[in-house]
N, CA, C and O of each residue as an XYZ file, in Angstrom:
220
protein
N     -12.751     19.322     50.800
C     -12.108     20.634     50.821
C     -13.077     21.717     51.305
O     -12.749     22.573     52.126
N     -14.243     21.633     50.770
C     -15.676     22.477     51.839
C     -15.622     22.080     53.203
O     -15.935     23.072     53.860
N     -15.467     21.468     53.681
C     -15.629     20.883     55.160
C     -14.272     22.485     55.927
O     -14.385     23.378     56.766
N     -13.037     21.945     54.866
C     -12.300     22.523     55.605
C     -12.078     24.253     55.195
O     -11.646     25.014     56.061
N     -12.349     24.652     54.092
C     -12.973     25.794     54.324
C     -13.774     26.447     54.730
O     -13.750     27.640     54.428
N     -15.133     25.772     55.844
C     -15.953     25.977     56.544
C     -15.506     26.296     58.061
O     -16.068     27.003     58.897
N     -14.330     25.555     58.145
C     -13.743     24.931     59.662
C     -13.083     26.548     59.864
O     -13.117     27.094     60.967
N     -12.497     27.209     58.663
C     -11.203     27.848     58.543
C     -12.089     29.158     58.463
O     -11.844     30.274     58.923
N     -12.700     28.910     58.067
C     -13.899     30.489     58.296
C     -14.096     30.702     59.557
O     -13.630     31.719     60.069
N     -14.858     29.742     60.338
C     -15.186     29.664     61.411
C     -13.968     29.814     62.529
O     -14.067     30.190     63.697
N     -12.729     29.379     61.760
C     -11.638     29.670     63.231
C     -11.640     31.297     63.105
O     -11.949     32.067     64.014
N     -11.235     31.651     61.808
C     -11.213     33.121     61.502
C     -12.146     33.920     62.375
O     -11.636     34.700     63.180
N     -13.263     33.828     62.316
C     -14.068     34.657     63.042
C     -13.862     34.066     64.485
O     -14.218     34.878     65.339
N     -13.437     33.007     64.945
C     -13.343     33.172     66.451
C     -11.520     34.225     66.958
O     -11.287     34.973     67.908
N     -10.726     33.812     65.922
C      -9.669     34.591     66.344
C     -10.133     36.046     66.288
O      -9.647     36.701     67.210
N     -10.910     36.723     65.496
C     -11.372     37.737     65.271
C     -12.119     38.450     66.572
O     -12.430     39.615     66.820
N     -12.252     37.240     67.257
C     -13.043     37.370     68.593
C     -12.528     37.868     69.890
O     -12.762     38.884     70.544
N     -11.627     36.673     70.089
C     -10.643     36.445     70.834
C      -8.843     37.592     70.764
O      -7.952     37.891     71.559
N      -9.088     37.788     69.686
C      -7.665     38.421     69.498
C      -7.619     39.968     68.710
O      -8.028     40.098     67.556
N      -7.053     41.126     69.526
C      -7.023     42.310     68.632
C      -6.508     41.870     67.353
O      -6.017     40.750     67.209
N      -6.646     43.075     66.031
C      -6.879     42.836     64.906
C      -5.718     42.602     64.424
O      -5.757     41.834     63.463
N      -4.199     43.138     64.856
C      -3.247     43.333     64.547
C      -2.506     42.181     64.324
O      -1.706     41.929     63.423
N      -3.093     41.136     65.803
C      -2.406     39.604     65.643
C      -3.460     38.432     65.013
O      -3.066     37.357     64.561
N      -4.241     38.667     65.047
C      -5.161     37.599     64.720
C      -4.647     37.007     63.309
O      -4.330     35.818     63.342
N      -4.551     37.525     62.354
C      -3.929     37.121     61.427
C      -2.656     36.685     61.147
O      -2.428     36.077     60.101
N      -1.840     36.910     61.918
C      -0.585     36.218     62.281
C      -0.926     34.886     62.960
O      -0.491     33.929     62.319
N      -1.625     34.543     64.148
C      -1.836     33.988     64.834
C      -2.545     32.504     63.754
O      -2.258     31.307     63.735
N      -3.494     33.296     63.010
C      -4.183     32.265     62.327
C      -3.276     31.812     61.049
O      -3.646     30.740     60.570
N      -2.428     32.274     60.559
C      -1.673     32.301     59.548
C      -0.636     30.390     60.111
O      -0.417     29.286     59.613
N      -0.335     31.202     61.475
C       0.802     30.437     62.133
C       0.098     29.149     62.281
O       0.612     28.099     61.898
N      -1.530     29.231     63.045
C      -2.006     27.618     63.394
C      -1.917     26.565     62.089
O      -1.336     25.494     61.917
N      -2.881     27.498     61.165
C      -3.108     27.219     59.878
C      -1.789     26.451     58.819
O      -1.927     25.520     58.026
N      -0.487     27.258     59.173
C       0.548     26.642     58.527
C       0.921     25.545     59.126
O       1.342     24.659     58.381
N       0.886     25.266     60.617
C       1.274     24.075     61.234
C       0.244     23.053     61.432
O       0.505     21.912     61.812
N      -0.902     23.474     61.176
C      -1.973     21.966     60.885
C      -2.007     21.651     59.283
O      -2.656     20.653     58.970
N      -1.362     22.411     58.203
C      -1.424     21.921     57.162
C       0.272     21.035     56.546
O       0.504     20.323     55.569
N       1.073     21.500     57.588
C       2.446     20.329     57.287
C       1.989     19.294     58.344
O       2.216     18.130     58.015
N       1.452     19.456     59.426
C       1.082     17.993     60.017
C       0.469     17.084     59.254
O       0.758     15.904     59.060
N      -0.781     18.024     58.658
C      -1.577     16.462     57.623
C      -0.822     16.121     56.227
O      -0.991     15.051     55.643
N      -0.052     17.052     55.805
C       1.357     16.827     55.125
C       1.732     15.543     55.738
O       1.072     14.510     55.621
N       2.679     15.648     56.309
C       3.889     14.356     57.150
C       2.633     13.407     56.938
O       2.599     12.691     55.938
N       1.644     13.394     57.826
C       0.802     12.170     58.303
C       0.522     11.468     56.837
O       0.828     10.317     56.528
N      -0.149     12.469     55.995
C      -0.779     11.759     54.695
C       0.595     11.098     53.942
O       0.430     10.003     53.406
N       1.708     11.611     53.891
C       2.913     11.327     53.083
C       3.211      9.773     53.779
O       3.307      8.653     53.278
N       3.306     10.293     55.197
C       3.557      8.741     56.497
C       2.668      7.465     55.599
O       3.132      6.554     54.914
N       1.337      7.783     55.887
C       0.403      6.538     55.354
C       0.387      6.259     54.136
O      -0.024      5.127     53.878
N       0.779      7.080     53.040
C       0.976      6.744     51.626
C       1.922      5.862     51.477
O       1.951      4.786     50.881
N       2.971      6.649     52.308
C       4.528      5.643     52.335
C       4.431      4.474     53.185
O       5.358      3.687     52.990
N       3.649      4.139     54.012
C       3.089      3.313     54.851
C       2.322      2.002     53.701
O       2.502      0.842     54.071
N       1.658      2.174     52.617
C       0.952      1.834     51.790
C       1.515      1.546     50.881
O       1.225      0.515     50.274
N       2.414      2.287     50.525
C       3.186      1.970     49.279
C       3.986      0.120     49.836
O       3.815     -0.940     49.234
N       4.935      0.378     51.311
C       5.533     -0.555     51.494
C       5.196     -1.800     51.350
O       5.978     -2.648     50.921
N       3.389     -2.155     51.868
C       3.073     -3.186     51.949
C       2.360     -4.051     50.889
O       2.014     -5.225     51.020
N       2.159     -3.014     49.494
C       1.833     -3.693     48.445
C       3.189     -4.075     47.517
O       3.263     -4.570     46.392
N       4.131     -3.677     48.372
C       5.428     -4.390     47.120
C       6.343     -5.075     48.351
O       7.369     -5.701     48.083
């Protein structure tokens, strides 16, 4: 969970970079919500993936 609050700092200050102030936080809000239901689905996928083959 440090790894990825390190990652998420670090995007922060590049949107901060890259993007007036007004959107950056939208912008990062938006990536941020859609890389955290992807590893959602994926982790749920391989659990359920795991579950199948021990029963």
């Amino acid at each position: 969970m440090l790894f990825f609050g390190l990652i998420g700092k670090r995007l922060l200050w590049i949107y901060k970079k890259l993007f007036p102030k007004k959107y950056y936080i939208g912008i990062f809000r938006g990536i941020t919500f859609t890389f955290s239901c992807l590893f959602l689905f994926l982790a749920a996928g391989i659990w359920f993936v795991d579950w199948n083959k021990l029963f």
